[in-house]
C-alpha positions as CSV (number, residue, x, y, z in Angstrom):
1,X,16.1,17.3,34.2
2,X,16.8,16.4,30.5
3,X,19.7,13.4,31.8
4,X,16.4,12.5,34.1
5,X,14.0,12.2,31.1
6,X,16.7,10.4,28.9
7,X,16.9,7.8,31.9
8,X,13.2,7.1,31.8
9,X,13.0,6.8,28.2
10,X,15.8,4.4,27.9
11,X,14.1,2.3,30.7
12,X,10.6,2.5,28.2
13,X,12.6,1.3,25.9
14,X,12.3,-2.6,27.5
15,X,9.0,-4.3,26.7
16,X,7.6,-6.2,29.2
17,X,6.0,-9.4,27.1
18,X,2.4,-10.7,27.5
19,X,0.6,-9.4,30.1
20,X,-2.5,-10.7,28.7
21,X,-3.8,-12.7,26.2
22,X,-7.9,-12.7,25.0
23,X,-9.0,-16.2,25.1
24,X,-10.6,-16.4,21.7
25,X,-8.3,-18.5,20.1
26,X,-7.9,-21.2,22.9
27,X,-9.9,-24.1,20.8
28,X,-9.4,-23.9,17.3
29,X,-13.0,-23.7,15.7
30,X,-13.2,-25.2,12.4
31,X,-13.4,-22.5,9.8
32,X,-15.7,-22.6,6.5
33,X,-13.3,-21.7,3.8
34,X,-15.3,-19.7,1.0
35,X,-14.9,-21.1,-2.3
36,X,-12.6,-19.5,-4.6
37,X,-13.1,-17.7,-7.7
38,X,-12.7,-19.7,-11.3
39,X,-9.4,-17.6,-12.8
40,X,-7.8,-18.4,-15.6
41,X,-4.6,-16.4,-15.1
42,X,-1.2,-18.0,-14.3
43,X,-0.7,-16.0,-11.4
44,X,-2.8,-13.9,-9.4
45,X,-3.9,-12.3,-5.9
46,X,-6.6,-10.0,-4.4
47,X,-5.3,-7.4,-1.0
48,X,-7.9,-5.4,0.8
49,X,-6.2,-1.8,-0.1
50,X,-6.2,-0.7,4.0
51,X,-5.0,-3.7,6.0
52,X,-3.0,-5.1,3.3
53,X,-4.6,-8.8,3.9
54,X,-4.1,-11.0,0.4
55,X,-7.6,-12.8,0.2
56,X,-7.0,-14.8,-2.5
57,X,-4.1,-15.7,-4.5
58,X,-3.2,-18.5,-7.6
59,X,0.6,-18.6,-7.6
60,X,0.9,-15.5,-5.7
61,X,4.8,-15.8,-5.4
62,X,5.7,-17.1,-8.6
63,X,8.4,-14.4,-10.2
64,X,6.7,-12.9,-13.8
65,X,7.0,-10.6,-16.6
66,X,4.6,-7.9,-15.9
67,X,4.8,-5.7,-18.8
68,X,2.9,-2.0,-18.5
69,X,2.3,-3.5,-14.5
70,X,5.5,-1.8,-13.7
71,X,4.0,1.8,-14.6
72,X,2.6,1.5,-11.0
73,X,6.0,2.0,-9.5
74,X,7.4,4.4,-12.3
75,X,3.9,6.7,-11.2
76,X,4.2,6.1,-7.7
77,X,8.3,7.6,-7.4
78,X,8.0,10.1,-9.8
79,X,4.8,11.4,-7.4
80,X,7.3,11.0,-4.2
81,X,10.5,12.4,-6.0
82,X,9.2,14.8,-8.5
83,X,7.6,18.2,-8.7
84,X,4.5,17.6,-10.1
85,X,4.2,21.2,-11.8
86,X,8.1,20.8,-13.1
87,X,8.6,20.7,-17.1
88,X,9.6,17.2,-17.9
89,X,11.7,17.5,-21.5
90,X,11.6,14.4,-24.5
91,X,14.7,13.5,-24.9
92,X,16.0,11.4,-28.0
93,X,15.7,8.4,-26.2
94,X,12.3,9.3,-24.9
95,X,11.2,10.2,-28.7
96,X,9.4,7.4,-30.5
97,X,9.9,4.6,-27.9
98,X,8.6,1.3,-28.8
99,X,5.5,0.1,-27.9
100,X,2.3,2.0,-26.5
101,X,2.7,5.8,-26.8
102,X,1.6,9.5,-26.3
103,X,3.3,10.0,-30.0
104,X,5.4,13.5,-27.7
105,X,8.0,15.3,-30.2
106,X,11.3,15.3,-29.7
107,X,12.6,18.3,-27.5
108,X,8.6,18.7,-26.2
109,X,7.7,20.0,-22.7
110,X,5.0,19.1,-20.2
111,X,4.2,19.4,-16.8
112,X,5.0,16.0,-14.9
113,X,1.4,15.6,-14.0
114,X,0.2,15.7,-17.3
115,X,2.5,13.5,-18.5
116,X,1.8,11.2,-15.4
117,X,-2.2,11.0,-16.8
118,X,-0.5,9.7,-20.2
119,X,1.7,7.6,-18.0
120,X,-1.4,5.8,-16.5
121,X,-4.0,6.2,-19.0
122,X,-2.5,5.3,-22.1
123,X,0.5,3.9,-20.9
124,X,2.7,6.0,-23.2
125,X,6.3,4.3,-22.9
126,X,7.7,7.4,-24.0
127,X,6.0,9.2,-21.2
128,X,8.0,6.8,-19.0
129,X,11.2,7.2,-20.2
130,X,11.2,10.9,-20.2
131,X,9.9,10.6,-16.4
132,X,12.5,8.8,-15.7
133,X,15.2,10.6,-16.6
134,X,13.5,13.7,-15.9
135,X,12.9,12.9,-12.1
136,X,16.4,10.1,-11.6
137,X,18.6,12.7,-13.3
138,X,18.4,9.4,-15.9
139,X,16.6,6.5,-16.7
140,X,19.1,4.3,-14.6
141,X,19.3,6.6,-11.7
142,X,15.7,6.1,-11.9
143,X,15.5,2.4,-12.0
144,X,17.8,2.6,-9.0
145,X,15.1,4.7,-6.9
146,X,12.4,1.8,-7.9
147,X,14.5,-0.9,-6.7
148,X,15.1,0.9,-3.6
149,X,11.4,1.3,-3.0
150,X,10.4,-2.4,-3.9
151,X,13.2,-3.2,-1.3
152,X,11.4,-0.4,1.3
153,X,8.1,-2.1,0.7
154,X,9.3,-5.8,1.0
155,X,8.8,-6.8,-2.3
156,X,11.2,-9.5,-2.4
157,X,10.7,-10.9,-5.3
158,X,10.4,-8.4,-7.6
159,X,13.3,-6.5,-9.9
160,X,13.0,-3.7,-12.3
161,X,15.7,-3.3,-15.2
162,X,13.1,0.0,-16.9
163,X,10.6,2.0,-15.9
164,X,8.3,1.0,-18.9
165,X,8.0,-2.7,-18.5
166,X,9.4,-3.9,-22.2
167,X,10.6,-7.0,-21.6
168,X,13.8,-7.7,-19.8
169,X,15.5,-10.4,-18.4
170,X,15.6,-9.4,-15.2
171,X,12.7,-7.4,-14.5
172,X,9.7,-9.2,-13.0
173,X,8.1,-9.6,-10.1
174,X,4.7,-11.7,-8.6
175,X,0.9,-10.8,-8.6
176,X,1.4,-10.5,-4.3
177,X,4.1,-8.2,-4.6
178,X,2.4,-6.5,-7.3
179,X,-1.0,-6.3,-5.3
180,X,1.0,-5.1,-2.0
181,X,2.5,-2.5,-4.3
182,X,-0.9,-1.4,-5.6
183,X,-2.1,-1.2,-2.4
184,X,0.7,1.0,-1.0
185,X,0.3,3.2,-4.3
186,X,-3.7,3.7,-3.8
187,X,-3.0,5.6,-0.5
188,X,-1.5,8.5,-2.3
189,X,-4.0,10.8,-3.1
190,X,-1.9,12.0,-6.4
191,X,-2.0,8.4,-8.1
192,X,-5.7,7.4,-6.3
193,X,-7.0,10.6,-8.8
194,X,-4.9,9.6,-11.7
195,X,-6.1,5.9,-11.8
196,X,-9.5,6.4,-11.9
197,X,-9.9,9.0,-14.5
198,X,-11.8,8.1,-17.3
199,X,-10.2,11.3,-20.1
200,X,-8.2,13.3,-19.3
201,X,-7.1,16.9,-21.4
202,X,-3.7,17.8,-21.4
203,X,-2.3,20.9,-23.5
204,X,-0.2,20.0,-26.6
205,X,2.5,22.9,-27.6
206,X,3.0,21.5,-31.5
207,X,-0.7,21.7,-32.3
208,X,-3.6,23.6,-32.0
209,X,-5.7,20.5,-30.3
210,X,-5.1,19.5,-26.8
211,X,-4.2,16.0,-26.0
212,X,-7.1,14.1,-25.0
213,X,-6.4,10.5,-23.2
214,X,-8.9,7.1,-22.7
215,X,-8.0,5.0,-19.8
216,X,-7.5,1.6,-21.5
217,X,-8.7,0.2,-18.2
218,X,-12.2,-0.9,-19.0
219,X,-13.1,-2.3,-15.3
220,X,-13.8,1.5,-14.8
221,X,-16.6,0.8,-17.6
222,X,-17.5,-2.7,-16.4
223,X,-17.5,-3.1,-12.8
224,X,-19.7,-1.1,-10.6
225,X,-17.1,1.1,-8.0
226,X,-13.9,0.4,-10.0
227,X,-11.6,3.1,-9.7
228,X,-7.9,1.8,-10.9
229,X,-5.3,0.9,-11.8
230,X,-3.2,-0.4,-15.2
231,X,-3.2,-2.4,-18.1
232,X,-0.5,-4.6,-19.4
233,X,0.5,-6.4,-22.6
234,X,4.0,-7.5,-24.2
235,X,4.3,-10.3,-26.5
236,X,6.1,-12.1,-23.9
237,X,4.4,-11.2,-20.7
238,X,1.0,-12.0,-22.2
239,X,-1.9,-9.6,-20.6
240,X,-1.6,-8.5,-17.4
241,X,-4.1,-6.3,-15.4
242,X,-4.2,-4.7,-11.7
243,X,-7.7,-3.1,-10.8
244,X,-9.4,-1.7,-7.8
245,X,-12.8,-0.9,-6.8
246,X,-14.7,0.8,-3.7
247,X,-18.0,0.0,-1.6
248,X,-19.0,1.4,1.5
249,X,-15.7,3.0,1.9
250,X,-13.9,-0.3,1.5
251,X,-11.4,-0.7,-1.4
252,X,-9.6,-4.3,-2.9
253,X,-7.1,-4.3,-5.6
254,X,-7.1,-7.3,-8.0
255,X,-3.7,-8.5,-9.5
256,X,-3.4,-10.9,-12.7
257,X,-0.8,-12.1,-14.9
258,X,-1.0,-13.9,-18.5
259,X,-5.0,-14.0,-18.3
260,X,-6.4,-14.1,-21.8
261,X,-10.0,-13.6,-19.5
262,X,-8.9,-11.1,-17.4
263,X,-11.9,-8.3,-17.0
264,X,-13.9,-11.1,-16.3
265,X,-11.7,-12.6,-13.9
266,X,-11.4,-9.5,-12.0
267,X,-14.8,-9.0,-11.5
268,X,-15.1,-12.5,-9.9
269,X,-12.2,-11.6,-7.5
270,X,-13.3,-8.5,-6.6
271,X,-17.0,-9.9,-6.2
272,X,-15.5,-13.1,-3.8
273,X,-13.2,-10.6,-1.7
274,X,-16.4,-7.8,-1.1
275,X,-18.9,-11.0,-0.6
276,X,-16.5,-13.2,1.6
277,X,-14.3,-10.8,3.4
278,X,-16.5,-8.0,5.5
279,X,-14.6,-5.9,7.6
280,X,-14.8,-6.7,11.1
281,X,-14.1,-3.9,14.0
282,X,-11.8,-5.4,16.5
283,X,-11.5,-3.2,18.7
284,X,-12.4,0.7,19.1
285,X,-10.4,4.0,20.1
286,X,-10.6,4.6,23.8
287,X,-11.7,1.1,25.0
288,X,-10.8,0.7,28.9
289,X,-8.8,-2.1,29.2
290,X,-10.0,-4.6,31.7
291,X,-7.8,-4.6,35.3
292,X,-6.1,-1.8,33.8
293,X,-6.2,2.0,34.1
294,X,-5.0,1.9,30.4
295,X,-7.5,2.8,27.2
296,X,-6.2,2.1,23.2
297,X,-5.3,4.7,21.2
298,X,-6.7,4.0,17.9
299,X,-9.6,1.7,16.2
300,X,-8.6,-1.8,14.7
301,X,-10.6,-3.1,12.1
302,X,-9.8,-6.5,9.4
303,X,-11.0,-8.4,7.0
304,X,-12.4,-11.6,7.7
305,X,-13.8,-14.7,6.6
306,X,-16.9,-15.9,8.6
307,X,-15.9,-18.0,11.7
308,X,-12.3,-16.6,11.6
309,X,-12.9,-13.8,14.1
310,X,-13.1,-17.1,16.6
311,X,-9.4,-16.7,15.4
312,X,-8.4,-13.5,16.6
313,X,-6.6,-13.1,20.0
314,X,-4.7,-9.3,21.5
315,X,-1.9,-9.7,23.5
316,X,-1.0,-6.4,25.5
317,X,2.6,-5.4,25.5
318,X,3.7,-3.1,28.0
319,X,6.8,-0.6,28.4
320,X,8.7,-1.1,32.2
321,X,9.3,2.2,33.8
322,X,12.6,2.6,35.6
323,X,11.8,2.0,39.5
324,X,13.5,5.0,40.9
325,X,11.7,7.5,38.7
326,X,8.8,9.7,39.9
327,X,5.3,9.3,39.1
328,X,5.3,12.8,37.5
329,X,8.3,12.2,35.2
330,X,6.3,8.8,34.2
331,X,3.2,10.9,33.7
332,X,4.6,13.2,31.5
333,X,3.3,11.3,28.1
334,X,0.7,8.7,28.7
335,X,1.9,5.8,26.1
336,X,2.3,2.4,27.9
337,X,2.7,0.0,25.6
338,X,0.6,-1.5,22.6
339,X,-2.0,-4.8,21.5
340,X,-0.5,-6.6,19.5
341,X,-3.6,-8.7,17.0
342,X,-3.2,-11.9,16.1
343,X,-5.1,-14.0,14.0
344,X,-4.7,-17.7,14.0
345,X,-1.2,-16.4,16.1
346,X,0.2,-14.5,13.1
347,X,0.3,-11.0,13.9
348,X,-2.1,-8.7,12.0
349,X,-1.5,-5.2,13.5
350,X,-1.1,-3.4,16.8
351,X,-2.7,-0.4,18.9
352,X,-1.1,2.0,21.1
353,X,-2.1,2.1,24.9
354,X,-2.2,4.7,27.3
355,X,-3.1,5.7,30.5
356,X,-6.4,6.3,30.6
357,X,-6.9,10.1,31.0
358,X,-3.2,11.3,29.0
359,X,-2.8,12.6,25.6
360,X,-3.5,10.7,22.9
361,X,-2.3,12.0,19.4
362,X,-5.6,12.9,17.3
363,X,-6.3,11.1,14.1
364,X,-3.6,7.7,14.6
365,X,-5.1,4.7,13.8
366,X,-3.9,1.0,14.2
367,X,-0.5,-0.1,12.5
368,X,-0.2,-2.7,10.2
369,X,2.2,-5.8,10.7
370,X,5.7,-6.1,9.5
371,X,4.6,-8.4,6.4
372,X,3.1,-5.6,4.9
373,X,4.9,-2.8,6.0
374,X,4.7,0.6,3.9
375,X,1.0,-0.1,3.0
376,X,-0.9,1.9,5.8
377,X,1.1,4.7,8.1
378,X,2.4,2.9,11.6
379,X,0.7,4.3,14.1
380,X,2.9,3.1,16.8
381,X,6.2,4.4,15.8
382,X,4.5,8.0,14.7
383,X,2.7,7.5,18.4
384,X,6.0,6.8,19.8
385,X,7.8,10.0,17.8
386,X,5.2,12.3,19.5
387,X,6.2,11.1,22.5
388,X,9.6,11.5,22.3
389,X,9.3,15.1,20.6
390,X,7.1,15.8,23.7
391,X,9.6,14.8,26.0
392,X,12.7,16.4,24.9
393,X,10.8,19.9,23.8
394,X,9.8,20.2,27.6
């Protein structure tokens, strides 16, 4: 029985390619391009946090210094590697780093969430050093695990040398990959909290007064739903400054670098992205497809400018079943394929399909497409995991 299953599952493994394709991009309508924000940065971008769609970007790939920036990664693999009630210890290179810091004493202890809050409020460069070699066994090994993350998350054009962001030769990286970054980071429910804390308490060993930390970020001040992420200055890299904010459930994250006007140019990006780019549902869960016995497996929803969802065209991939095999071993998981979206013919995400009446895995939603892989969950391979744990546990 199992050799039987194995059979069928290597036959699922061959697509069969465009079955069907919506007809909503057959004429190309002309689209009304909405005017983009004044910005007075050298580089910069705006994502929508959940699809990962860059709405707006000035120099978008141009490879930067990007100072404090780079605490977004440090934060984000110390979350994913580290215990976050583990005792981080200041070492002698830790104590007295240069630049922005907590002011920790040499030899001192803390929790690794606590000093994470320093990390991101206050941007303590001593915080970051004693992370690093608290969670990477040392400040290289730790450097190593951000590199290998920017290379998970496609950031190809960015390089970290430190896990503080004092300038270096050959750390950089651009306000897109930055902004994809960001975007990937705000998804973790450990850094979402961190960011958008106003004070924060932490206990201090040498003294009889707690710590008590300001978030330098004053978008949480000025702009109405901001909730993130990190300021940045070297004398080098100029100011630099990611932000986020939420309405209605929808969250954008706003990227510049060397912008002497940056709060105000964030609130103009932020404004033009909520204002210009509504989110637009696609398609829903459980939607019968027509001259099929097949229903989707998740929602799709994207951001779009007005007149580009003229743009948007699904293309339904299905998987071939082996011709000898039974109905019943066929029937024994429902997925049949996926949708891929397109917009404009660049794809944009994809649904799962199954039969209609099968199992569906609760609580998948639509994956997002290569180009921004690592910044929502793929619902198609966890769909297609299921199905396979399903098959070989029977």
């Amino acid at each position: 029985m199992l050799i039987r299953h194995r059979i069928v599952l290597i036959s699922l493994l061959m697509p069969i390619i465009l079955l069907f394709e919506s007809a909503a991009a057959v004429a190309a309508p002309e689209i009304a391009h909405p005017p983009e924000p004044a910005n007075h940065a050298e580089a910069a971008a705006l994502i929508d946090v959940a699809s990962g769609r860059i709405l707006y970007e000035k120099q978008g790939d141009q490879q930067m210094r990007i100072a404090s920036l780079t605490k977004i990664m440090t934060a984000i693999v110390a979350i994913e590697h580290g215990s976050l009630k583990g005792e981080v210890t200041v070492s002698r290179k830790a104590f007295a780093k240069e630049g922005s810091s907590l002011f920790l004493k040499l030899g001192e202890q803390m929790k690794l969430e606590d000093m994470l809050y320093g990390l991101m409020l206050r941007s303590g460069n001593d915080a970051a050093t004693a992370i690093a070699e608290h969670v990477g066994g040392s400040e290289e090994g730790f450097v190593f695990l951000m590199n290998a993350k920017a290379e998970e998350l496609g950031l190809n054009h960015t390089h970290f040398a430190n896990p503080h962001g004092l300038d270096e030769e050959d750390h950089y990286s651009t306000a897109n990959d930055l902004a994809k970054l960001t975007a990937y980071a705000l998804q973790n429910p450990v850094f979402r909290e961190i960011v958008k804390t106003e004070a924060k308490k932490a206990p201090n060993p040498n003294e009889q007064w707690d710590y008590s930390w300001q978030n330098k970020n004053k978008m949480l001040r000025l702009y109405e739903g901001a909730d993130g992420v990190k300021t940045g200055y070297t004398k080098k890299a100029f100011r630099c400054l990611v932000s986020s904010a939420t309405r209605d459930g929808r969250q954008l994250a706003a990227v510049t670098l060397n912008d002497g006007d940056d709060w105000n140019d964030h609130s103009r990006m932020l404004d033009y992205g909520f204002r210009y780019y509504p989110v637009v549902e696609i398609t829903q869960k459980n939607t019968l497809l027509n001259g099929y016995n097949f229903v989707t497996g998740a929602s799709f929803s994207y951001p779009l400018a007005k007149g580009e969802e003229r743009l948007v065209s699904k293309k339904l991939v299905l998987m071939s079943t082996e011709a000898g095999s039974s109905r019943s071993d066929r029937a024994s998981f429902g997925l049949r394929g996926r949708i891929d979206m397109l917009l404009d013919g660049n794809l944009i995400g994809t649904v799962p399909v199954y039969e209609k009446g099968s199992y569906i895995p609760p609580g998948k939603q639509a994956s997002s497409p290569p180009a921004s892989a690592g910044i929502q969950e793929s619902s198609w391979r966890n769909a297609w995991s299921e199905v396979m744990h399903r098959l070989f546990s029977a």
